[in-house]
GUMARGU-627673 format. One record per residue (C-alpha): x, y, z; residue in one letter. Coordinates in steps of 0.1 Angstrom, whole numbers. Example, Ala and Ser with C-alpha at 12.3 -4.5 7.8 and 13.67 -1.06 7.14 Angstrom:
<site X="123" Y="-45" Z="78" residu="a"/>
<site X="137" Y="-11" Z="71" residu="s"/>
// end
This chain:
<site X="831" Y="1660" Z="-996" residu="x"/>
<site X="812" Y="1628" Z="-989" residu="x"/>
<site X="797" Y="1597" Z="-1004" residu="x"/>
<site X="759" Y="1596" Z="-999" residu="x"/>
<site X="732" Y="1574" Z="-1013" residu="x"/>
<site X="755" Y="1565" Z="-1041" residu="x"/>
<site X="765" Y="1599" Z="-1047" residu="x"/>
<site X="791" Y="1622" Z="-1044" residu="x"/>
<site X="781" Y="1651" Z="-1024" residu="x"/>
<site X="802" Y="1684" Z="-1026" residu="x"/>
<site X="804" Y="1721" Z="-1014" residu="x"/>
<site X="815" Y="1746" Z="-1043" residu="x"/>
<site X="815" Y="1776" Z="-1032" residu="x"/>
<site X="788" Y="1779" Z="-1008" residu="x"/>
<site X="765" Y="1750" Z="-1032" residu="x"/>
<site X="758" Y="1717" Z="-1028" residu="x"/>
<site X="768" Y="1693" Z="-1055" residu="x"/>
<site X="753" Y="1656" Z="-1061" residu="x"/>
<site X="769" Y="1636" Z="-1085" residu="x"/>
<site X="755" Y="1599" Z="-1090" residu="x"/>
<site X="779" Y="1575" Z="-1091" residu="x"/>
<site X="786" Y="1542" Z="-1107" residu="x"/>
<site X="780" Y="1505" Z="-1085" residu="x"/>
<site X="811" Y="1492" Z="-1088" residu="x"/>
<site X="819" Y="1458" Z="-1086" residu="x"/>
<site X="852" Y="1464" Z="-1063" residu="x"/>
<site X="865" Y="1486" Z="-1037" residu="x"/>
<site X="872" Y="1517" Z="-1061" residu="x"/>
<site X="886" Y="1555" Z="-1054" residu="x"/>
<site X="864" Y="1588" Z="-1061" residu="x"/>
<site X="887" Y="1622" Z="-1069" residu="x"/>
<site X="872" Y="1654" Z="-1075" residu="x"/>
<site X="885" Y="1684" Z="-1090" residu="x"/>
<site X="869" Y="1719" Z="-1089" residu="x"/>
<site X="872" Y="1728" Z="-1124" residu="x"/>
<site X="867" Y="1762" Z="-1147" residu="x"/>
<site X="832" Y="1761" Z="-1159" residu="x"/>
<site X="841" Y="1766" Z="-1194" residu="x"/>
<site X="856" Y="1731" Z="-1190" residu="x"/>
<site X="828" Y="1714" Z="-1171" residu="x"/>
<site X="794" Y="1726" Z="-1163" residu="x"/>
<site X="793" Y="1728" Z="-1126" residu="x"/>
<site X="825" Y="1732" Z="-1120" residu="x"/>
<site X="829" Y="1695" Z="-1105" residu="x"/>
<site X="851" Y="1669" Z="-1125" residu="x"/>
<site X="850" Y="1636" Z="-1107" residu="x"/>
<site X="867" Y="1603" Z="-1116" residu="x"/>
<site X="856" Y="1567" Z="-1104" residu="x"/>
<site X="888" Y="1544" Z="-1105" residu="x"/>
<site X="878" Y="1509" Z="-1103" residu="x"/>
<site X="904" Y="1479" Z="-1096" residu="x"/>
<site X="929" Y="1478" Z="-1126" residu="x"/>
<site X="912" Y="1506" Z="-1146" residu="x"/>
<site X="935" Y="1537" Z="-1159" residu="x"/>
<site X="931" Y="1571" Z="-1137" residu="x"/>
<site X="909" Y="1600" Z="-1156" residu="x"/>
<site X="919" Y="1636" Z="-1147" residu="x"/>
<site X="911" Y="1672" Z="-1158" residu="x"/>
<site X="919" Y="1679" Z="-1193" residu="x"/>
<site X="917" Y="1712" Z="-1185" residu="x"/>
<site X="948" Y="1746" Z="-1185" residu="x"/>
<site X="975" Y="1734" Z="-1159" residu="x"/>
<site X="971" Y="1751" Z="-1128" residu="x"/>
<site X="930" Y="1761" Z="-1134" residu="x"/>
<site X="921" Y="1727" Z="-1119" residu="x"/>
<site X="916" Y="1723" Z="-1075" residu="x"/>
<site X="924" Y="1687" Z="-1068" residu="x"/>
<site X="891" Y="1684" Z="-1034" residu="x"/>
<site X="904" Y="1650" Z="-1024" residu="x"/>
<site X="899" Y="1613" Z="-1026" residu="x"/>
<site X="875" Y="1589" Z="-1011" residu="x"/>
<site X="864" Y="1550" Z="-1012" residu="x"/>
<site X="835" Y="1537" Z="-1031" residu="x"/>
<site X="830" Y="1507" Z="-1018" residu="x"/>
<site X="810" Y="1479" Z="-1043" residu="x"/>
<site X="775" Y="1478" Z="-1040" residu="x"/>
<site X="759" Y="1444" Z="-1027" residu="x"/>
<site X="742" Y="1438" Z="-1061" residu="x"/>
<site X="774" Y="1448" Z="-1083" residu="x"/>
<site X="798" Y="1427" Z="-1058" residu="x"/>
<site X="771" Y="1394" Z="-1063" residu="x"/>
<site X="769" Y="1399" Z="-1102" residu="x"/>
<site X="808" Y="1404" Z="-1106" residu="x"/>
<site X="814" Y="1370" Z="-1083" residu="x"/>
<site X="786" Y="1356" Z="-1103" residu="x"/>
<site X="804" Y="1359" Z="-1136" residu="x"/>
<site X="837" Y="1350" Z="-1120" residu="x"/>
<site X="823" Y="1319" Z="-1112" residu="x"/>
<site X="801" Y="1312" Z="-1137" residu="x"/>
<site X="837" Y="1317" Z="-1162" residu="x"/>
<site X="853" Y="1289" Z="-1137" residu="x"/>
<site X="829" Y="1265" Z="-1142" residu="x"/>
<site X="826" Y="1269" Z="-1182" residu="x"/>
<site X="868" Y="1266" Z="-1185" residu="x"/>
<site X="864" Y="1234" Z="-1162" residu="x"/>
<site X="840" Y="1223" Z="-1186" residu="x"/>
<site X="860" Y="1227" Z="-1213" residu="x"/>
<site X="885" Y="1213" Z="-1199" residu="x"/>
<site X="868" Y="1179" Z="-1190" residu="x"/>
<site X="852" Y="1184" Z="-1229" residu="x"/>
<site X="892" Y="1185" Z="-1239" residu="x"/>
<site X="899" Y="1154" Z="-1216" residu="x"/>
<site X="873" Y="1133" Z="-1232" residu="x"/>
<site X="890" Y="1140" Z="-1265" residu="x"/>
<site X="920" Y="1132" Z="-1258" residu="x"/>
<site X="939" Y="1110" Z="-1283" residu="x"/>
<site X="918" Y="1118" Z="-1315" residu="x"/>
<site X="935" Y="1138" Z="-1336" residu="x"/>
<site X="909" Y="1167" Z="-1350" residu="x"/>
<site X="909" Y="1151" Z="-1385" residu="x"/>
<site X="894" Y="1121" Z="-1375" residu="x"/>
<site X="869" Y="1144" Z="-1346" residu="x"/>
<site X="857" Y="1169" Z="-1379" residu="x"/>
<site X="849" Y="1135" Z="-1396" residu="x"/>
<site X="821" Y="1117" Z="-1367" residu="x"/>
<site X="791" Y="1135" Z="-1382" residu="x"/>
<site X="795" Y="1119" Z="-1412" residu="x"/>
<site X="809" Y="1086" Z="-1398" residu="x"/>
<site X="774" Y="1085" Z="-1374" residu="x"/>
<site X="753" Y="1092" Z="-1401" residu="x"/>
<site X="764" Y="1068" Z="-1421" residu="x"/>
<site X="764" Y="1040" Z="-1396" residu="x"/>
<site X="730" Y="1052" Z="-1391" residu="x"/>
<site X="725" Y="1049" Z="-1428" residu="x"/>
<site X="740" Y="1010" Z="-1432" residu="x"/>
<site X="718" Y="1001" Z="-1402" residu="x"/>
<site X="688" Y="1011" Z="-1414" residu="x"/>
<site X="696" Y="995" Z="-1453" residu="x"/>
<site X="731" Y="977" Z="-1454" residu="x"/>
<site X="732" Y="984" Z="-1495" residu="x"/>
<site X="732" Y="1023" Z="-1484" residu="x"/>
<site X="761" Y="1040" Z="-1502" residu="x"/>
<site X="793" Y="1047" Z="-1468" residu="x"/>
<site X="821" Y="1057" Z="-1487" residu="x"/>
<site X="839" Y="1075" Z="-1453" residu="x"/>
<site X="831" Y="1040" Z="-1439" residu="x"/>
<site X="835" Y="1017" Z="-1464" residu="x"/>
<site X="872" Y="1031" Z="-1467" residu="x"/>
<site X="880" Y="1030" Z="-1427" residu="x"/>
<site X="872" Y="999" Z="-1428" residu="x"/>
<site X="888" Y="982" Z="-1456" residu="x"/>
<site X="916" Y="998" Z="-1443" residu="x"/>
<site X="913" Y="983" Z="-1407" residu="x"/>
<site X="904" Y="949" Z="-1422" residu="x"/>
<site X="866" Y="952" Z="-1407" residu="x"/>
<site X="833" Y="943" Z="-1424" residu="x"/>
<site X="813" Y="979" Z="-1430" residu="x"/>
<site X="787" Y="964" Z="-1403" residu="x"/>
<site X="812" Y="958" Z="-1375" residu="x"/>
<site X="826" Y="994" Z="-1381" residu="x"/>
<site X="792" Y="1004" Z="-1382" residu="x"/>
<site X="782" Y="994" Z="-1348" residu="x"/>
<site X="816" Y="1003" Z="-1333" residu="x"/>
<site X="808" Y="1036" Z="-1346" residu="x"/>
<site X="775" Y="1035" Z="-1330" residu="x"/>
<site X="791" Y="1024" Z="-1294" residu="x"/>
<site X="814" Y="1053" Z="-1298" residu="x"/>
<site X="789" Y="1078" Z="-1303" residu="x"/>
<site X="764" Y="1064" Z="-1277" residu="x"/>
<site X="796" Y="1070" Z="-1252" residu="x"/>
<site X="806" Y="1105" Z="-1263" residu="x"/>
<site X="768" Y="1113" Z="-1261" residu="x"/>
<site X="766" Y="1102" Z="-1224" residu="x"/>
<site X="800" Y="1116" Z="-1215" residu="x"/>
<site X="787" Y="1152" Z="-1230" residu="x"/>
<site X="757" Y="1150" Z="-1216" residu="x"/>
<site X="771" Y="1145" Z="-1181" residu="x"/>
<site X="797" Y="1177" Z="-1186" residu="x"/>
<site X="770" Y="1197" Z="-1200" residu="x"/>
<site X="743" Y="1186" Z="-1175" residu="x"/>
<site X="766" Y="1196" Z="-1148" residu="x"/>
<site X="775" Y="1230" Z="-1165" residu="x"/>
<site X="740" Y="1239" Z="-1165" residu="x"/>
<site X="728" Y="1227" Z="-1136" residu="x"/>
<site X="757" Y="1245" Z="-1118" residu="x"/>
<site X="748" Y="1273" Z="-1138" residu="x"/>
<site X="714" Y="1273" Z="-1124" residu="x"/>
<site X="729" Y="1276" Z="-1086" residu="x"/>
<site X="750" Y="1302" Z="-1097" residu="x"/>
<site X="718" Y="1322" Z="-1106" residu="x"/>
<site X="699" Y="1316" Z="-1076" residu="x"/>
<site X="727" Y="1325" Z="-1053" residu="x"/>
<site X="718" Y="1347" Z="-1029" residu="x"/>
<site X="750" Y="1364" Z="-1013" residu="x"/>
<site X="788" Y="1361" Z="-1027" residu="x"/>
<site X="793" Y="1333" Z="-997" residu="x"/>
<site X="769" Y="1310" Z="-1014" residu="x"/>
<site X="790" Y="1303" Z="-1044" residu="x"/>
<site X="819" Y="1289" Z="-1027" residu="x"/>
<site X="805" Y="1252" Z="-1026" residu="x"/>
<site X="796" Y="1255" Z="-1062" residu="x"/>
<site X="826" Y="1237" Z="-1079" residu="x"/>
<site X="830" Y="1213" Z="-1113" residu="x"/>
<site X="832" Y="1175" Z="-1105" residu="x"/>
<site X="844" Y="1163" Z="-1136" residu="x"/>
<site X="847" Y="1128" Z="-1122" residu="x"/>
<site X="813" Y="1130" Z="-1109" residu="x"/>
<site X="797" Y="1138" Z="-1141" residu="x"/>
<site X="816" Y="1116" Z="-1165" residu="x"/>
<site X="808" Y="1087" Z="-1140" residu="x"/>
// end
């Protein structure tokens, strides 16, 4: 019994066997069991265990099932790049998030479900100050401001979450976009999520 060209290759009474086998995306164990035919045309039952998956073995009559051994399957180059791909594409999207959390820290998610409507208004009074704001109108008579300094502080605020979005998301994608072109597992060490750097 041997693995060959991505297949398992086996001798069953005096034939040859080839079964194709999965690309894994870690080091995973091959067993094969010579079987009845009635349970398994060919005879052959083989199971692929990959890294934290369950074991599959013959459903078959106790005792009608030959265990033929156990042997390594190592990853493929393609599956191993693809798997650290996603790994570390999934880093970089919770760092992301994490910044994205970061820079919302201290609003409580009432007032964060109400900044559409508090930036469209602003927009609105800006454009014609006798535009009806009641979401603004209200904030501010209770903070003591006019409707047209809200406004504008309203305004600053939303410029500054743009740009500070804009820099996580900027980053994200372009990080993305190395992660894609990476040509071997080795090349995504250096890709990491500078916060700092893209908020500043």
């Amino acid at each position: 019994m041997k693995i060959e060209d991505g297949k398992l290759v086996v001798d069953i009474d005096g034939s040859t066997m080839q079964v194709p086998l999965p690309a894994v995306a870690g080091t995973s164990r091959v067993k094969a069991w010579q079987v009845p035919e009635a349970y398994r045309a060919g005879r052959l039952f083989v199971s692929v265990i990959q890294p934290g998956q369950v074991e599959e073995v013959p459903a078959c009559a106790p005792g009608s099932a030959q265990y033929l051994g156990e042997l390594t399957l190592e990853p493929a180059d393609d599956a191993a790049l693809r798997a650290a791909k996603a790994s570390k594409l999934a880093e970089i999207n919770a760092a992301c998030d994490l910044a994205g959390k970061a820079v919302l820290a201290g609003y409580p998610d009432v007032e964060i479900k109400t900044w559409p409507q508090q930036a469209a208004e602003a927009a609105a009074y800006q454009a014609d100050s006798q535009a009806e704001v009641p979401l603004l109108t209200k904030i501010a008579a209770d903070r003591g401001l006019t409707v047209a300094d809200l406004a504008t502080r309203v305004q600053a605020k939303e410029a500054a979450f743009k740009a500070a979005a804009g820099g996580l998301l900027g980053m994200r994608q372009a990080l993305e976009d190395q992660i894609d072109a990476a040509a071997g597992v080795e090349d995504l060490a250096g890709i990491v999520f500078d916060a700092a750097s893209a908020l500043a």
